[in-house]
Residue frames as qw, qx, qy, qz and C-alpha x, y, z in Angstrom:
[[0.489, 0.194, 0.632, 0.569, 85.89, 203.86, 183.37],
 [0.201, 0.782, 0.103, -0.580, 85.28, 206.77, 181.22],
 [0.478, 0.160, 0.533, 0.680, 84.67, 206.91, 177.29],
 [0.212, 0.702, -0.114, -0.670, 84.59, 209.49, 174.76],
 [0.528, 0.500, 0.649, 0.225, 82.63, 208.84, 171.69],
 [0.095, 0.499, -0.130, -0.852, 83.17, 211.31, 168.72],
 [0.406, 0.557, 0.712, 0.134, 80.57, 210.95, 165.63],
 [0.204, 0.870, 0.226, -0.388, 79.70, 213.19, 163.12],
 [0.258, -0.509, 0.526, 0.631, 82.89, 212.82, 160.51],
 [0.586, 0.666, 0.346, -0.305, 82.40, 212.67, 156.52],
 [0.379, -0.286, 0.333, 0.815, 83.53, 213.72, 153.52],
 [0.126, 0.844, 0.363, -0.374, 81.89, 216.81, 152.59],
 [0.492, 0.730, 0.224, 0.418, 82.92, 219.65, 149.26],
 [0.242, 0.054, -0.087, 0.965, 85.24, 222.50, 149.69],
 [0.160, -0.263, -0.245, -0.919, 82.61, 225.36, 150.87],
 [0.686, -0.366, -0.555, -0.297, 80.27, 222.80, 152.95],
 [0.535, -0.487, 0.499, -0.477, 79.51, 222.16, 156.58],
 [0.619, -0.038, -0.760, 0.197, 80.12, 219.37, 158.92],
 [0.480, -0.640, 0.243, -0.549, 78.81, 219.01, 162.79],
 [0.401, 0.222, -0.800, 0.387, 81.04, 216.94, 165.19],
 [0.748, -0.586, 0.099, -0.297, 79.57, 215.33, 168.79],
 [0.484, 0.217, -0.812, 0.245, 81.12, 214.27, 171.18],
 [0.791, -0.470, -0.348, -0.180, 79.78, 212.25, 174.27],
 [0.150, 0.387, -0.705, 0.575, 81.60, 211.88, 177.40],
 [0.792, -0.328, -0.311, -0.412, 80.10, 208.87, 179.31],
 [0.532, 0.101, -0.726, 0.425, 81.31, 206.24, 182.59],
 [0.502, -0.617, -0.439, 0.419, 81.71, 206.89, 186.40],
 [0.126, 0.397, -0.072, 0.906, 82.32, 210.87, 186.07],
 [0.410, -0.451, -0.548, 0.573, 81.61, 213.31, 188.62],
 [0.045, 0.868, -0.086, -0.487, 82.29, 216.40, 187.00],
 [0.749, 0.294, 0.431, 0.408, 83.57, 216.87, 183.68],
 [0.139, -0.731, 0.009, 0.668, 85.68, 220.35, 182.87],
 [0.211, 0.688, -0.345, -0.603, 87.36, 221.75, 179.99],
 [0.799, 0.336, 0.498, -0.036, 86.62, 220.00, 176.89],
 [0.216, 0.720, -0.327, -0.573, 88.15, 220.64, 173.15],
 [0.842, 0.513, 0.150, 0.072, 88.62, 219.25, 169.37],
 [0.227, -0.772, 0.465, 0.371, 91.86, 218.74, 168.06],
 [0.866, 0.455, 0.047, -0.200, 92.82, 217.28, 164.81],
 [0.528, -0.427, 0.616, 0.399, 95.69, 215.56, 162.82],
 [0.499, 0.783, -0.255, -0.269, 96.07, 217.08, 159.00],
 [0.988, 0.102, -0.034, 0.107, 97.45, 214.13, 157.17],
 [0.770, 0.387, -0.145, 0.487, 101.34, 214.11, 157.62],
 [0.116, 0.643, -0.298, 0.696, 101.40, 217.13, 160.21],
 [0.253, -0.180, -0.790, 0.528, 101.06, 217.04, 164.36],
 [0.176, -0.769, -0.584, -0.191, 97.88, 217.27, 165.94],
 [0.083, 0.229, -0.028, 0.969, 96.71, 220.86, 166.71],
 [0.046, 0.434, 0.738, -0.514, 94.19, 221.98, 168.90],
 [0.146, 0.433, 0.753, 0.474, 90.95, 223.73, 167.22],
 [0.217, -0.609, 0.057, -0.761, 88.89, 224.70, 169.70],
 [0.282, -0.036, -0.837, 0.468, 88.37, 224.49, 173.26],
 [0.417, -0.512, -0.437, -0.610, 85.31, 224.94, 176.06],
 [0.071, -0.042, -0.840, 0.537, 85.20, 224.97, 179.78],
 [0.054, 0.600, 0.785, -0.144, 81.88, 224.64, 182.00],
 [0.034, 0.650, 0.387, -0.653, 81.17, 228.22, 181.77],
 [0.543, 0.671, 0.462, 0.204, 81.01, 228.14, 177.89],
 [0.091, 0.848, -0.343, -0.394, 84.51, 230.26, 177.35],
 [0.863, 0.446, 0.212, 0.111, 85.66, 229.36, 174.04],
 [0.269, -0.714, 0.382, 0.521, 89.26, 229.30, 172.27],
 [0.888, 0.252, 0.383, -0.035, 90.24, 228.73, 168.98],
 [0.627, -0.095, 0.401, 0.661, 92.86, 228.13, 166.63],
 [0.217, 0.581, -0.047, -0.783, 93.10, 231.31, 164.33],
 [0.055, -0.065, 0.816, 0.572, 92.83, 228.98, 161.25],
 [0.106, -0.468, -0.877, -0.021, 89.28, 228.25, 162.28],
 [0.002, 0.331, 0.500, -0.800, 88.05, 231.38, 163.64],
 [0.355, 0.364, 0.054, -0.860, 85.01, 232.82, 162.45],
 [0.612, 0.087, -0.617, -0.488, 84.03, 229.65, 160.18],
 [0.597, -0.268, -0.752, -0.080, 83.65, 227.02, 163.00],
 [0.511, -0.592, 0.167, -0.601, 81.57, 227.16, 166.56],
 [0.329, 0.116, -0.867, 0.355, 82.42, 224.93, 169.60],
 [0.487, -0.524, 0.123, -0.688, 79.27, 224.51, 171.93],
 [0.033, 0.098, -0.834, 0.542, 78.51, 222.86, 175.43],
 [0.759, -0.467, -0.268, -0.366, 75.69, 220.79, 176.82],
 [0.004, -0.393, 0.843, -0.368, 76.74, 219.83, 180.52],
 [0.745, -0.044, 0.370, -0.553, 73.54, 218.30, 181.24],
 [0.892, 0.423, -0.025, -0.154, 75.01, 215.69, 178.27],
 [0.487, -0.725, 0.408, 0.267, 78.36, 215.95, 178.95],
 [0.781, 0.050, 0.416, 0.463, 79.10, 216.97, 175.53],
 [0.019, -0.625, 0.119, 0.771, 80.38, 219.54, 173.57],
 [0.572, 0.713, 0.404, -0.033, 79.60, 220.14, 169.73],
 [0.186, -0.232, 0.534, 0.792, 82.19, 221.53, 166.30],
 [0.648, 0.557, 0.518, 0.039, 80.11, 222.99, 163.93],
 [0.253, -0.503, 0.359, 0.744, 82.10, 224.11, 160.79],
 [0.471, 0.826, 0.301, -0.076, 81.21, 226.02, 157.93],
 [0.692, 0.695, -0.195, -0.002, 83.19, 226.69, 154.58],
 [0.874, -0.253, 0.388, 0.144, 85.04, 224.02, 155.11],
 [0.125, 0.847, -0.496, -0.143, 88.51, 224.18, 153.57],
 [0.822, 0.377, -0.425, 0.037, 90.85, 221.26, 152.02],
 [0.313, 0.462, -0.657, 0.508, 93.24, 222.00, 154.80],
 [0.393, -0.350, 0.575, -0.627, 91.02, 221.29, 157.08],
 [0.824, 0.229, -0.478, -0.200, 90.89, 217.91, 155.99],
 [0.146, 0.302, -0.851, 0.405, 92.26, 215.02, 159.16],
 [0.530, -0.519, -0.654, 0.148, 90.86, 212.89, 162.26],
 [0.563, -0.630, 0.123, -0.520, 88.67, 214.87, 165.31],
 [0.506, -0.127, -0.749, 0.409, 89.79, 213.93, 168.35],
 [0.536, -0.732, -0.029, -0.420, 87.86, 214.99, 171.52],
 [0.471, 0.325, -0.586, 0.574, 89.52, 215.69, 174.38],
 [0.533, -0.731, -0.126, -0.407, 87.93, 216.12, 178.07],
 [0.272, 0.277, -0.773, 0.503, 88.99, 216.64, 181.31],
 [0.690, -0.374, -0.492, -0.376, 87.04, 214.23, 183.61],
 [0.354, -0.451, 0.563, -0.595, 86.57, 214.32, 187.52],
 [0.483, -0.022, -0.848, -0.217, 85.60, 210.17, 188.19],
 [0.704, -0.518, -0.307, -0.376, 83.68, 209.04, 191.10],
 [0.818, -0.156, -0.318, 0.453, 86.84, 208.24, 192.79],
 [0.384, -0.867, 0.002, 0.319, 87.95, 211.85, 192.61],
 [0.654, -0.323, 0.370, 0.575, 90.20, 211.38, 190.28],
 [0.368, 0.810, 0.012, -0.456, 91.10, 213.99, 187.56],
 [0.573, -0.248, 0.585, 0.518, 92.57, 212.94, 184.65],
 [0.229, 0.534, -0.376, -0.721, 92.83, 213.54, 180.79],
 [0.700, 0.256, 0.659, -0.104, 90.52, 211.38, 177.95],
 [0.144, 0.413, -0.554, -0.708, 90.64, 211.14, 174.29],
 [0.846, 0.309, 0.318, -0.296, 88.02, 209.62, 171.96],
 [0.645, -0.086, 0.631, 0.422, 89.28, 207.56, 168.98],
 [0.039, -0.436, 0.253, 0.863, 88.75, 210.09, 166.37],
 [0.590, 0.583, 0.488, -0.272, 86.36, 211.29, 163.30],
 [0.486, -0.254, 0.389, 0.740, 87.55, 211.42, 160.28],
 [0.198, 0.828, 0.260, -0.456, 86.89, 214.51, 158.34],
 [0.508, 0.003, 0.568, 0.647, 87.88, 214.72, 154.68],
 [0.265, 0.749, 0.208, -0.570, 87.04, 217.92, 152.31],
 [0.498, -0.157, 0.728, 0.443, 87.49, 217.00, 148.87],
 [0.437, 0.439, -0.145, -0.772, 86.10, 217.93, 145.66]]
């Protein structure tokens, strides 16, 4: 068994920050490329940013330069912190990991999302 816990959602001013965790917890082995992805109310979810073990980072160009994606592996989790936060960037966090299990098996997880709301 393998969950992903995401914490850290809110609802926060146009211009404010917000920091996202996420946990990745169970029988794991190994735990690889990690990432935030969200769902803007009415549109399809979109990937944010992403992280593998060696702390290379991708991110959506909407986000660039206002939010950071780090890595703890020793915690097997990864961190969103975003700064001037934008109405559009208003939706539910989802974490996303790919997880190696004690069996060996590789597969894809999703936490049950944070919701993240930017509102005057």
């Amino acid at each position: 068994q393998v969950q992903v816990t995401e914490s850290g959602g809110g609802l926060v001013q146009p211009g404010g920050s917000l920091r996202l965790s996420c946990v990745v917890s169970g029988s794991i082995s190994g735990v690889h490329a990690m990432g935030w992805h969200r769902m803007p109310p009415g549109r399809p979810r979109e990937l944010v940013a992403s992280i593998d073990r060696l702390g290379i980072t991708d991110y959506a160009h909407s986000v660039s330069g206002r939010f950071t994606i780090s890595r703890d592996n020793t915690k097997h989790a990864i961190y969103l912190q975003m700064n001037s936060l934008k109405p559009e960037d208003t939706g539910e966090y989802l974490c996303n990991a790919e997880v190696r299990t004690l069996t060996c098996v590789l597969g894809d997880h999703w936490g049950q999302g944070t919701q993240v709301t930017v509102s005057a």
